[in-house]
C-alpha positions as CSV (number, residue, x, y, z in Angstrom):
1,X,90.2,105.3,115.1
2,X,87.4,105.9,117.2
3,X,89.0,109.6,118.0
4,X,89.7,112.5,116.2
5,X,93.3,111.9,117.4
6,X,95.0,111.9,113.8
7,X,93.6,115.3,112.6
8,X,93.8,116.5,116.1
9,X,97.8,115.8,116.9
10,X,98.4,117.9,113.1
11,X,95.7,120.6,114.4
12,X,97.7,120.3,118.0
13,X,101.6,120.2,117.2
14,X,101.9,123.3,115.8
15,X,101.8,125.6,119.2
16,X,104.9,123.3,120.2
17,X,106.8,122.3,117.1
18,X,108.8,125.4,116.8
19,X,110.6,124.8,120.0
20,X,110.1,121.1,119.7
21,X,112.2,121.4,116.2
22,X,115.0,123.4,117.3
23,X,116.3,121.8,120.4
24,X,115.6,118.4,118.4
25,X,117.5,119.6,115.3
26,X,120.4,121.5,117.4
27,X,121.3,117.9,118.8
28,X,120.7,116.1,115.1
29,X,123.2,118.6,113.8
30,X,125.9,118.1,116.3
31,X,127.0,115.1,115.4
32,X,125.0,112.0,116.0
33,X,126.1,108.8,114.2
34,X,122.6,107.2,113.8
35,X,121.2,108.4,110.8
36,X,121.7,106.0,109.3
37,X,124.8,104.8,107.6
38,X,124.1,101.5,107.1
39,X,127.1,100.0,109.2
40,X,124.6,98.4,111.9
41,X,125.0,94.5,111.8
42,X,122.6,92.0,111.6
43,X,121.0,91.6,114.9
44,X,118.8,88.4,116.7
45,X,115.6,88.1,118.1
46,X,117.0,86.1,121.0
47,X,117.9,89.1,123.3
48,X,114.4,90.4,123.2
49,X,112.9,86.7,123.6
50,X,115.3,86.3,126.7
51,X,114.1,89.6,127.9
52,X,110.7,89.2,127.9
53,X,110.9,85.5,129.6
54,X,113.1,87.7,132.1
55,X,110.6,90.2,132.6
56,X,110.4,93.5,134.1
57,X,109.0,97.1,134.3
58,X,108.9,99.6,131.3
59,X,106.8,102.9,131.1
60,X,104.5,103.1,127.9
61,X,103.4,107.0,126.6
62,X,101.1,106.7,124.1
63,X,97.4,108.0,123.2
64,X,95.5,105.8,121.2
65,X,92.3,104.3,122.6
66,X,93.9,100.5,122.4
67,X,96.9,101.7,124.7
68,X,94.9,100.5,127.9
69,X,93.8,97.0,126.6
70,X,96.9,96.4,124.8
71,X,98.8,96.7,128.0
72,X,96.6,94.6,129.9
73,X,96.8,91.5,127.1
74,X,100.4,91.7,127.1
75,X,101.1,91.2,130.2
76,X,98.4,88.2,130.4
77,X,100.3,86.8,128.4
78,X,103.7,87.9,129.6
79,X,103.2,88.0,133.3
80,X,107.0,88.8,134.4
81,X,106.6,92.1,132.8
82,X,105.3,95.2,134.2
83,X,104.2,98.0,131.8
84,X,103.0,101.3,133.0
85,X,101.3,103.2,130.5
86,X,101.0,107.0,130.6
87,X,99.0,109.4,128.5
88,X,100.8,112.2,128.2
89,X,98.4,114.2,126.3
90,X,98.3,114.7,121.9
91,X,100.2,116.7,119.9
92,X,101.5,119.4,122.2
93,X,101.2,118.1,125.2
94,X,103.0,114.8,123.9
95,X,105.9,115.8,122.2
96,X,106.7,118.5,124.2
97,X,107.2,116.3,127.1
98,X,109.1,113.9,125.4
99,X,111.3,116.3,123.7
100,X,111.8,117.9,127.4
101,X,112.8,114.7,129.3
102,X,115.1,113.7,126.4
103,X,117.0,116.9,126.8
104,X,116.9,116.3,130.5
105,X,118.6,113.4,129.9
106,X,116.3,111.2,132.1
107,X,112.8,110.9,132.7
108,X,112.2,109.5,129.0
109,X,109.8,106.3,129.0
110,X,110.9,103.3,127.7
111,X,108.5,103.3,124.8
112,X,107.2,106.2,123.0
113,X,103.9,106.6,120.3
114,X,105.5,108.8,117.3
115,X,103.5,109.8,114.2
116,X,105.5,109.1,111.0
117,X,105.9,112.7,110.2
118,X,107.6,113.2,113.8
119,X,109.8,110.3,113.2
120,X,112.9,112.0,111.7
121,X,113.5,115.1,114.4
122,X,113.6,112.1,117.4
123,X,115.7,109.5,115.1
124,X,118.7,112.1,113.6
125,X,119.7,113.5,117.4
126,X,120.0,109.2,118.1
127,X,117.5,109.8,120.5
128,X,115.9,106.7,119.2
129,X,117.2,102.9,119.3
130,X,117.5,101.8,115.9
131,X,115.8,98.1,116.1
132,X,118.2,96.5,113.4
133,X,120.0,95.5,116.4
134,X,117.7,93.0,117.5
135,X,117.3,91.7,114.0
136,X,113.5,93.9,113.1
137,X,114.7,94.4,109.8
138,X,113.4,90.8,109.0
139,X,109.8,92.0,109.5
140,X,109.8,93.7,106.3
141,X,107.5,91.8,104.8
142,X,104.7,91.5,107.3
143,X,103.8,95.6,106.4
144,X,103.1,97.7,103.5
145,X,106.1,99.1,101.5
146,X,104.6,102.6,102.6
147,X,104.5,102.6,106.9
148,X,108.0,100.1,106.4
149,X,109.4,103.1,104.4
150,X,107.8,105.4,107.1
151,X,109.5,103.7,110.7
152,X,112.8,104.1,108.7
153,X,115.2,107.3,109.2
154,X,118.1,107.0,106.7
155,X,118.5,102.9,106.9
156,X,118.0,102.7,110.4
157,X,114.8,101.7,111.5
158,X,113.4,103.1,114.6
159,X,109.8,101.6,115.2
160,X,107.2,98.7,113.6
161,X,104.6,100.4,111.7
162,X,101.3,100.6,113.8
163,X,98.4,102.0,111.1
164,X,98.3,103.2,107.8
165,X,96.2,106.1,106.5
166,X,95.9,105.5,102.5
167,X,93.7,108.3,101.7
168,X,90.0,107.3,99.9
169,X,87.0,110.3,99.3
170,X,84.3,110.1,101.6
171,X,81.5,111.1,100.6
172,X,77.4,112.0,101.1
173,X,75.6,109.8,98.6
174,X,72.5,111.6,99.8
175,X,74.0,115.4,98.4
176,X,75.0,113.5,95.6
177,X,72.0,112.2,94.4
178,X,69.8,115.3,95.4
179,X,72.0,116.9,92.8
180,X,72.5,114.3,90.2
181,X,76.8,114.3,91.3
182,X,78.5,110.9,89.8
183,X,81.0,110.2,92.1
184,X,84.5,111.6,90.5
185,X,87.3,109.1,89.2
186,X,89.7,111.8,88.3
187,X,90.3,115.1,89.7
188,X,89.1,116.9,86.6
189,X,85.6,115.2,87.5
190,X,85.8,116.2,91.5
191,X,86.3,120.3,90.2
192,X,83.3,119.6,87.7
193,X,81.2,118.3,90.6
194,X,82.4,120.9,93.1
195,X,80.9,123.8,90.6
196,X,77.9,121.7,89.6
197,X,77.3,121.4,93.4
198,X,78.1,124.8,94.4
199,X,76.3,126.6,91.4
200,X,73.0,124.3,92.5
201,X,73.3,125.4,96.6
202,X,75.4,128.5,97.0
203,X,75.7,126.9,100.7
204,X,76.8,123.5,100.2
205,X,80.9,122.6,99.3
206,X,82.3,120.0,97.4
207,X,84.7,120.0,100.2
208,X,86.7,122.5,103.1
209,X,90.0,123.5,103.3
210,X,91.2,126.3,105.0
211,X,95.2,125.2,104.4
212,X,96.2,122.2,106.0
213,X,99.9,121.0,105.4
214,X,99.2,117.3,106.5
215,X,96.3,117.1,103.8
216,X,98.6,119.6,101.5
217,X,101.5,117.3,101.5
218,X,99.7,114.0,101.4
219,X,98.1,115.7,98.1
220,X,101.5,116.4,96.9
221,X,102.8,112.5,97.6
222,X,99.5,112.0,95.6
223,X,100.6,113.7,92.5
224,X,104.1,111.9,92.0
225,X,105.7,115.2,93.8
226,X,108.7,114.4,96.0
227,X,109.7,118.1,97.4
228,X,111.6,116.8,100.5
229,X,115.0,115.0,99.8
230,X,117.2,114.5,102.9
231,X,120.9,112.6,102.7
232,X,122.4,113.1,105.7
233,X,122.6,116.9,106.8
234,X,121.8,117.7,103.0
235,X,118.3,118.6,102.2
236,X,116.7,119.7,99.3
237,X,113.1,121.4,99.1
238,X,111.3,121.9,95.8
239,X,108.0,123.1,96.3
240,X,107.5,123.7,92.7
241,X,108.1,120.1,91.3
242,X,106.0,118.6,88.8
243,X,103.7,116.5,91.2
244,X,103.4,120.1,93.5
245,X,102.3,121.7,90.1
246,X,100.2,118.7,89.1
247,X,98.4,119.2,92.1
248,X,98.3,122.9,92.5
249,X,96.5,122.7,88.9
250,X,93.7,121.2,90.3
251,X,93.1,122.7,93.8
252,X,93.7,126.3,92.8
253,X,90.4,126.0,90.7
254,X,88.6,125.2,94.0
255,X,90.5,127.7,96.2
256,X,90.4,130.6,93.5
257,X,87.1,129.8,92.5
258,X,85.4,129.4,95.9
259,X,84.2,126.0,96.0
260,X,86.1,124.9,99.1
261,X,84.1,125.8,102.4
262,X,86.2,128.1,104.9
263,X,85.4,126.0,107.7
264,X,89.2,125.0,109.6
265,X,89.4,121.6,110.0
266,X,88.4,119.4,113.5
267,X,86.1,122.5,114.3
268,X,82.8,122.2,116.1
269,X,81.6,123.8,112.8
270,X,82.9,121.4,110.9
271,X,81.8,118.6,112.5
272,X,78.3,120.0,112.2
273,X,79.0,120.7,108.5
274,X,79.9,117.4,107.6
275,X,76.6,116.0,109.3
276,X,74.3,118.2,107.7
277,X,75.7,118.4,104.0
278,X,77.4,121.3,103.5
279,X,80.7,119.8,103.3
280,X,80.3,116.9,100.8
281,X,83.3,114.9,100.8
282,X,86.6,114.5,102.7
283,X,89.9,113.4,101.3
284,X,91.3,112.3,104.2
285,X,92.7,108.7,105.9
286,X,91.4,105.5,106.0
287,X,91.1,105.9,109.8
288,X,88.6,108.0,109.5
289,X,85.1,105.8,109.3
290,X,85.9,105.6,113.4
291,X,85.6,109.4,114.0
292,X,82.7,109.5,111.8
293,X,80.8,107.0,113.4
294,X,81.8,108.6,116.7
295,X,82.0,111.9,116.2
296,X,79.1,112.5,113.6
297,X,76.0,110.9,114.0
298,X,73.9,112.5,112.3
299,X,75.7,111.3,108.8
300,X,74.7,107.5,109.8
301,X,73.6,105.8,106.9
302,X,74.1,109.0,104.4
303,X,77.7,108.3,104.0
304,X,80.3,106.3,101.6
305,X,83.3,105.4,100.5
306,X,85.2,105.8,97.1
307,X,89.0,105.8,95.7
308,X,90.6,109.1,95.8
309,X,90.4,110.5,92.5
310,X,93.3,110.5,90.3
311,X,94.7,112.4,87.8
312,X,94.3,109.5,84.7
313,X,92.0,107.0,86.2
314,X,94.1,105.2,87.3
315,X,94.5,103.5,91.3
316,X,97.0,106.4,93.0
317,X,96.9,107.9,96.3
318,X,99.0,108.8,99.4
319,X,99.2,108.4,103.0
320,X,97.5,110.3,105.2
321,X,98.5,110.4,109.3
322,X,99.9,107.2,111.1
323,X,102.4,106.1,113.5
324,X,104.5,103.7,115.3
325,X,105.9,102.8,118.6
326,X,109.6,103.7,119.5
327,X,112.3,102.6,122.2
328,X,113.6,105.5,123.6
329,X,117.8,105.3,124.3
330,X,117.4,106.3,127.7
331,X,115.7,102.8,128.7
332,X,117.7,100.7,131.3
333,X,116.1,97.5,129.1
334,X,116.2,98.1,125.5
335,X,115.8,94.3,124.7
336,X,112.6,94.2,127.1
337,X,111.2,97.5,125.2
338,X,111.6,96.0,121.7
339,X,110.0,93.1,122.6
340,X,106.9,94.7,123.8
341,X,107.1,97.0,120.0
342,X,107.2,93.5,118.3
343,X,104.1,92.6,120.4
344,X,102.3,95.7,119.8
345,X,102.6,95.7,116.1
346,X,103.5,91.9,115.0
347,X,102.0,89.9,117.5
348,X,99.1,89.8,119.4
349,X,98.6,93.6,119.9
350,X,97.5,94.3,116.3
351,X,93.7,92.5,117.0
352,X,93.3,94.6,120.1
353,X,94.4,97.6,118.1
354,X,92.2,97.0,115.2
355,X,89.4,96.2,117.2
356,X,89.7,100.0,119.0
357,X,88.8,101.1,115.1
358,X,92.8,101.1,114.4
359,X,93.2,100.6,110.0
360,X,96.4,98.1,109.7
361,X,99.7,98.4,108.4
362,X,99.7,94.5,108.2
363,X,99.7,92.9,105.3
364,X,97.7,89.6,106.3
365,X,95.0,91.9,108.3
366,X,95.1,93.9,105.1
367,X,93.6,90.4,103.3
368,X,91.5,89.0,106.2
369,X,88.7,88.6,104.8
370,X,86.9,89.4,108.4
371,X,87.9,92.4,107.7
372,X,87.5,93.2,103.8
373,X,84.2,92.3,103.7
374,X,82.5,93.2,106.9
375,X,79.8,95.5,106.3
376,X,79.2,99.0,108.2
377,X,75.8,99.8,108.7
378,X,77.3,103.6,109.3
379,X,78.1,103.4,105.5
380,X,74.8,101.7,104.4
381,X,76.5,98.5,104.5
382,X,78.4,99.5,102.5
383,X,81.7,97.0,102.7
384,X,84.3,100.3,102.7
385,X,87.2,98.2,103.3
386,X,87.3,96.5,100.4
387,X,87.6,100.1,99.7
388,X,90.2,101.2,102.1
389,X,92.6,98.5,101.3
390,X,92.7,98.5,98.2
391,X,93.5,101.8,98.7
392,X,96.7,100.4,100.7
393,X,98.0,98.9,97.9
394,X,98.1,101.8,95.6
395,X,100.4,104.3,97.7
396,X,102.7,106.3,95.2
397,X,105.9,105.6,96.4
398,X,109.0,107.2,97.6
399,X,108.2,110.1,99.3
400,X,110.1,111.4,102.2
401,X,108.8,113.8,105.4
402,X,112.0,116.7,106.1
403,X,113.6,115.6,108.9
404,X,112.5,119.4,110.7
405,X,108.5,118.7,109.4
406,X,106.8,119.3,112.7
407,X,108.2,122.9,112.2
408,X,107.6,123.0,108.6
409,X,103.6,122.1,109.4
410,X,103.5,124.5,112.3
411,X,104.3,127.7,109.7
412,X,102.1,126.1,106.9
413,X,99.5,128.8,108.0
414,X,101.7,131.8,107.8
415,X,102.9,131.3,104.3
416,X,100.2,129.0,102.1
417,X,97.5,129.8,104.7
418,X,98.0,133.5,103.5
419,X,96.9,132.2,99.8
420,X,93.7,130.2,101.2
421,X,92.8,133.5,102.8
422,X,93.0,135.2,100.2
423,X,91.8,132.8,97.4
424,X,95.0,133.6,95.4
425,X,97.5,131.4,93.8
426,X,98.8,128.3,96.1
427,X,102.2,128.4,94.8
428,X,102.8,131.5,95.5
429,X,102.3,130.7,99.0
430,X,104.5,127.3,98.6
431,X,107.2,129.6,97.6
432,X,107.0,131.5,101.0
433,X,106.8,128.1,102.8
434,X,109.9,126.6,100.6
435,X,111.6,130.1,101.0
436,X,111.2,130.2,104.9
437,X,111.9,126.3,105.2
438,X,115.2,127.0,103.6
439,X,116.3,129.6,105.7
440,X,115.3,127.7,108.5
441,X,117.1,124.0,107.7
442,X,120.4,126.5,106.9
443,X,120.0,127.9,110.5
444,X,119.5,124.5,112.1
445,X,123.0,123.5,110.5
446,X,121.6,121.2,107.7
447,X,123.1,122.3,104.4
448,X,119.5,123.0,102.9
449,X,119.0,124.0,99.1
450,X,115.4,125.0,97.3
């Protein structure tokens, strides 16, 4: 995207997410029956076709920079329908709202933006209308198996994937080839090349990373680990599973050894960092080429794009930010509401979207070939999505977000962050996190194990 809006809505939950979580999870534990159980039938299409000949008014909240000409193609081309779209702020500002007018128990818009990570705490209280119902589930095929796996909350499925973030390493070709760096295939390789750098410029970083549980659990899914489990009201954390230790292996060499640059993440600093070398790669979304280009001008031309290492060479990697549109249950017009989702993310809202410097979660866009090869002068023309999708292809899967992660991000700092800090061990500060996630889920009424 052409805004820093994925980092930034991680960077900016966290002041809200504790209260956000609570009165979210108080309601999911008292008994809602929408978490999916599977006894939904087998809606039609025909409803939300009939609704949108109807027409109407529905109120949009969303951030992303294609909200406003999204909205105004739509109703071109459906001109009974009225949409009024509201930015209600990121992160904070966002779900705070949204949480408060769903408690109020009016107020709520008709259609909501919700990250992936978010989707759970809105889906379990059934704050959410599960789409099934107007037969969604047929769409299946049209996204990748990771951001279909991601709109789905048990086996209901609250939203039509939006964007994808498969991770890829950005990366300064002109650091690298001041200092003779190949570019890294495995993650044995990137620690190599983060000494060799480091040892050569005692002010230059392979990479920063001050503690960041977005990046620290898309790392995780990177690795094979799958520490969240959630069945119902029965969740299971295991911080210490093999992929967690996989990963941990690698990335306490950096952290204990120095060679990640203390420079928090979305900062003036490192904005300026990554524009001037110090900070030589990011391991980070596919969305990102839009906030370079944007945000970082001074990189123009010195930057690239590779696979995220692996651990054997071989294609691997992990999501990284994304999100989808949701009907809220308070709408007077469910049918209509759905029917300008479908739009948004099946039919002719996807070009607007990509054209705002969206990445897809659409297959077909996925192998346009408009798209695959174009060239970016920002990367040296280099032709990065051929790149970034094949990078979409090669998402481990099965990896779940706890249905309470907006709190679990928002203490990430308190527990891990205390090992960053410090430059100590990283699972010993995965064990706080798991310990304190634990006693948290319990207190929340969730039978929660670790």
């Amino acid at each position: 995207m052409k805004t820093t809006h994925r980092g930034g809505i991680r960077r900016l939950v966290l002041a809200a997410a504790a209260v956000t979580a609570s009165s979210v999870l108080l309601a999911a534990c008292g008994g809602s029956d929408t978490t999916g159980s599977g006894s939904q039938p087998q809606g039609s299409p025909d409803e939300v076709n009939a609704a949108l000949e109807k027409g109407g008014t529905i109120t949009y909240w969303s951030w992303t920079p294609s909200s406003e000409a999204q909205v105004k193609a739509f109703e071109k081309e459906f001109p009974n329908v009225k949409v009024n779209y509201v930015n209600a702020g990121t992160g904070n500002d966002h779900y705070t709202k949204l949480q408060n007018v769903i408690k109020a128990g009016s107020g709520a818009p008709d259609v909501a933006q919700i990250e992936y990570q978010a989707l759970p705490q809105f889906a379990l209280p059934g704050s959410l209308v599960d789409l099934r119902q107007y037969g969604f589930d047929s769409l299946e095929s049209a996204y990748t198996p990771s951001t279909w796996t991601a709109v789905h909350a048990g086996e209901g499925l609250y939203g039509l994937p939006q964007d994808s973030g498969p991770m890829a390493m950005f990366y300064n070709k002109e650091v690298f080839d001041k200092y003779g760096i190949a570019v890294p295939k495995t993650w044995d390789e990137y620690v190599a090349a983060g000494k060799k750098l480091h040892q050569a410029d005692p002010k230059k970083f392979i990479t920063n990373d001050t503690g960041d549980a977005g990046f620290a659990t898309s790392m995780i899914w990177q690795a094979g680990g799958k520490p969240f489990a959630t069945d119902g009201k029965n969740v299971t954390i295991n911080l210490a599973d093999d992929g967690t230790k996989k990963w941990t292996g690698v990335w306490n060499q950096l952290v204990e050894g120095g060679l990640v640059a203390s420079i928090p993440g979305w900062s003036d600093e490192w904005f300026k960092a990554i524009g001037d070398g110090t900070i030589a790669t990011l391991n980070i979304g596919a969305w990102m080429p839009g906030v370079l280009e944007s945000s970082v001008k001074a990189g123009a031309g010195k930057w690239r794009v590779a696979p995220l290492p692996t651990y054997d060479g071989q294609p691997a990697t992990a999501e990284n930010g994304g999100s989808t549109q949701s009907v809220l249950k308070q709408s007077a017009n469910p049918a209509l509401a759905a029917g300008f989702v479908r739009w948004l993310n099946h039919d002719g809202g996807v070009k607007p979207f990509l054209a705002s410097g969206g990445f897809p979660s659409t297959a077909a866009d996925l192998k346009d070939p408009a798209f695959v090869d174009k060239k970016s002068a920002y990367f040296g023309g280099q032709q990065i999505n051929q790149v970034l999708t094949g990078a979409a292809g090669s998402v481990v899967p099965g990896w779940q977000y706890l249905p309470f992660q907006l709190y679990a991000n928002s203490i990430f700092g308190d527990t891990v962050g205390k090992s960053y800090q410090a430059k100590t061990d990283l699972n010993a500060g995965l064990k706080s996190w798991q310990d304190a996630l634990v006693g948290y889920g319990n207190q929340q009424g969730f039978q929660t194990n670790g």
